[in-house]
C-alpha positions in Angstrom: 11.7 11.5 29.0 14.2 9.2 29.5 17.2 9.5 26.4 19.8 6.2 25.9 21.9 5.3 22.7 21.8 2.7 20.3 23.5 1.9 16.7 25.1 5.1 16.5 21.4 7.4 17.8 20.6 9.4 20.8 17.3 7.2 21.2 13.9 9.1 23.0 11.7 7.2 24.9 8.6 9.6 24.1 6.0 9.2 26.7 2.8 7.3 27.0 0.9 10.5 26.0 2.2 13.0 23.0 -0.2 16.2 23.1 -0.9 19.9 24.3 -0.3 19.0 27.7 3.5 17.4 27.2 4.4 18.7 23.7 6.9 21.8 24.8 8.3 19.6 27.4 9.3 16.9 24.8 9.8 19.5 22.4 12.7 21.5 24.3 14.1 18.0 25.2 15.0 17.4 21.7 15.8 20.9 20.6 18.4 20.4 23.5 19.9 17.3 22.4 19.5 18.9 18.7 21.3 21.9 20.4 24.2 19.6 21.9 25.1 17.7 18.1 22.9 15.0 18.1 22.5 14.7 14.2 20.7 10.9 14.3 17.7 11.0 16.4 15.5 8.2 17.2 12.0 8.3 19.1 10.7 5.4 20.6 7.1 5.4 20.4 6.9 1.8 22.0 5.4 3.0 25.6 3.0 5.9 23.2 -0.7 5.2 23.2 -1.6 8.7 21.8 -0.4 11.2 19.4 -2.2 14.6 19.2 -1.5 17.1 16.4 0.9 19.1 19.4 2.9 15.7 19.2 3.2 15.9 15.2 4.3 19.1 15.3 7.1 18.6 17.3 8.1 15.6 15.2 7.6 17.7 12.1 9.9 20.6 13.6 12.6 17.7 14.4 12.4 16.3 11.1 13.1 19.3 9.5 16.1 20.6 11.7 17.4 17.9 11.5 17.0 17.7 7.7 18.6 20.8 7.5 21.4 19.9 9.5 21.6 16.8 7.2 21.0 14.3 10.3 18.0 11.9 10.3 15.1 11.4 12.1 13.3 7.6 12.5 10.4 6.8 14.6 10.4 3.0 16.3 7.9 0.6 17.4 4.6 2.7 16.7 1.5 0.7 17.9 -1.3 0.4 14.9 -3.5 3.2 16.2 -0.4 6.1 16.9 1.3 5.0 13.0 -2.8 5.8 12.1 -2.1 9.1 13.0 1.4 9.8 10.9 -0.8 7.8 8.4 -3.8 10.0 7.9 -1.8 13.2 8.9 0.5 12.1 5.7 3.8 12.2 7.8 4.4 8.3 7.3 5.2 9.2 4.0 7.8 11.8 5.2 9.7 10.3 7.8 11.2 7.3 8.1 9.1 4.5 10.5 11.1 1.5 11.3 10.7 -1.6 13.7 14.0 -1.2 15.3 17.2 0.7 15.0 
């Protein structure tokens, strides 16, 4: 998962696939930057095509450490069918969904 900066985030590029079979990968790659300070995370859903529960509970976990450490969490560029997901799961109403940075 590639990881740049932009407007003050650490930005992740989360990949074309978020489920069971990638989730603790992506997971522990936030919990690191988490781990290192980051405070205002960004993932970039713009390459993500799917989104299984595994992938919402890793954004749920983020979103509240990083609550807690009173940093913020925003989700870019999800394609109609992945912001379904956060829609019907009742995350869009949770965390912040933006366009861009």
């Amino acid at each position: 998962m590639e990881i740049t900066t932009a407007a003050g985030y650490q930005v992740a590029h989360i990949p074309e696939r978020l489920d069971t079979l990638n989730a603790a990968t992506v997971e522990q790659e936030l919990n690191t930057l988490l781990e290192n300070g980051t405070k205002q995370l960004a993932c970039d859903f713009s390459a993500t095509r799917y989104v299984a529960s595994a992938g919402l509970r890793v954004m749920l976990i983020m979103y509240k450490k990083l609550k807690a450490a009173q940093g913020s969490l925003v989700l870019l560029k999800l394609n109609k069918e992945v912001f379904d997901v956060f829609k019907l799961s009742g995350f869009a109403r949770l965390m912040d969904i933006r366009e861009s940075l």
